[in-house]
N, C-alpha and C positions, 0 to 999 in steps of 0.2 A: 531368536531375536527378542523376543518377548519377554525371553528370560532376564537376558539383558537391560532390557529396558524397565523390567520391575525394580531390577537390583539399583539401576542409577535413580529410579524415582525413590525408591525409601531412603537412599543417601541423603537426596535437597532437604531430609529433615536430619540430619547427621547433628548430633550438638560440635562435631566438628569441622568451624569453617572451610578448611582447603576439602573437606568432602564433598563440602555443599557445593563450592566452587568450580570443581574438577568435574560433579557430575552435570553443574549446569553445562559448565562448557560440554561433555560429550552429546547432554542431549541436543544440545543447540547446534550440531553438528552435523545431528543423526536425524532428518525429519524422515524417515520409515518410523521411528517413536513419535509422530504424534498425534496416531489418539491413543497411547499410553498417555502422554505426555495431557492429553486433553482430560482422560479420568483424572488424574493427578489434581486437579483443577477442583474436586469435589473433599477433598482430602480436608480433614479436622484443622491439620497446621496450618495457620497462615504464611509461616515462611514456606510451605514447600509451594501454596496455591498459587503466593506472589512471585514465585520463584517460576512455577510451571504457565503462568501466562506473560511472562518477560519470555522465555523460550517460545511460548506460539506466536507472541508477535514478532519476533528473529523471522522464525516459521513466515509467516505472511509477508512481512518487505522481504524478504529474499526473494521469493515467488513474483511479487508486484515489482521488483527491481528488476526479474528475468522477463518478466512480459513485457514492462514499460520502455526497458531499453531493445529489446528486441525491433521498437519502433523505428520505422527508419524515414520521418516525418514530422514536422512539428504540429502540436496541439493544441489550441487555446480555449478559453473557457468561451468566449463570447461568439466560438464558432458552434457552439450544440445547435442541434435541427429545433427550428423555432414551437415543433409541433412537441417536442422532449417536456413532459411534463414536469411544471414548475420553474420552466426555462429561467423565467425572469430572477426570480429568487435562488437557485441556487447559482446563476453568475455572479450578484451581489455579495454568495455569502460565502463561494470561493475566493473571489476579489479582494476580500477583508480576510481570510486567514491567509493568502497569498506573500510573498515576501521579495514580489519582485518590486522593481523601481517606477514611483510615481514618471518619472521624467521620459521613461522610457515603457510605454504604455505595454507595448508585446511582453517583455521579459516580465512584469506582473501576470497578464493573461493567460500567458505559455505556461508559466508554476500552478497557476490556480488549473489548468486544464489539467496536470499532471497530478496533481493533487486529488481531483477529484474523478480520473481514471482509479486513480489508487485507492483509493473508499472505496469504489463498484468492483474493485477485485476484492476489496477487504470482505465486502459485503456479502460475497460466491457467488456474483455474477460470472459466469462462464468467461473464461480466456478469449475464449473465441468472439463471443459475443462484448467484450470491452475492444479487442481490438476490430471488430467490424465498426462499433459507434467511434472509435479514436482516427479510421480511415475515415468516416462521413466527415467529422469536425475537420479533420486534414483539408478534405477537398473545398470543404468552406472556407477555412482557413488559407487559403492561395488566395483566394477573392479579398478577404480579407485586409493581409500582409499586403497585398499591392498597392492598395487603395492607401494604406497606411503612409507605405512609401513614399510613394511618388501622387499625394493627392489634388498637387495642380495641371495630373497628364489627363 
């Protein structure tokens, strides 16, 4: 496999495009190549470098796409445990790269939760360990979503 994956890295510097192309696509394909794919990242060419960390980050939302939706619960940013250090500021600073809807307060929150699940996978915080802190916010998050609802019960 190695072999393999030398031969498609010296391609992403091919002077010819559909080379370049055809090997992104198989590395982007094939994550057992990436930490080929991660040396590759050290390489003189810039085309192959920019090339080789457009394929790791493929690499990483797939992974963050197979654990986040594995979710079977909703997540919101304003649910972190109050003791989560920097609580205050990183709900502010989810909130604002968020892109859910002012009108509808949840649908911002829920994205910035998700958003910022996906950084702590980005980051190699353990699987396991994003989905144990995405169950705490969960079970916050009912207390929450209620209160939201129906706030004159």
């Amino acid at each position: 496999m190695s072999f393999v994956a030398g031969i498609l890295i010296a391609l992403l510097g091919s002077d010819d495009f559909a080379s370049r192309e055809g090997s992104s696509l198989a590395l982007a394909a094939s994550p057992w190549a990436a930490p080929w794919v991660e040396c590759a990242r050290r390489i003189d060419d810039p085309e192959v470098r920019w090339r080789a960390d457009r394929i790791l980050e493929g690499y990483r939302s797939e992974h963050a796409a197979r654990v986040l939706g594995s979710l079977s619960f909703p997540v919101y940013i304003d649910s972190l445990p109050p003791n989560y250090p920097d609580q205050a500021r990183l709900i502010e600073a989810y909130r604002q790269r968020s892109d859910g809807t002012v009108d509808l307060p949840w649908t911002r929150d829920h994205h910035a939760g998700m958003l910022f699940l996906h950084d702590l996978l980005a980051s190699g915080m353990p699987d396991a360990d994003v989905r144990r802190l995405a169950e705490i916010m969960s079970r916050r998050s009912a207390h929450f979503l209620e209160w939201r609802r129906w706030p004159g019960e």
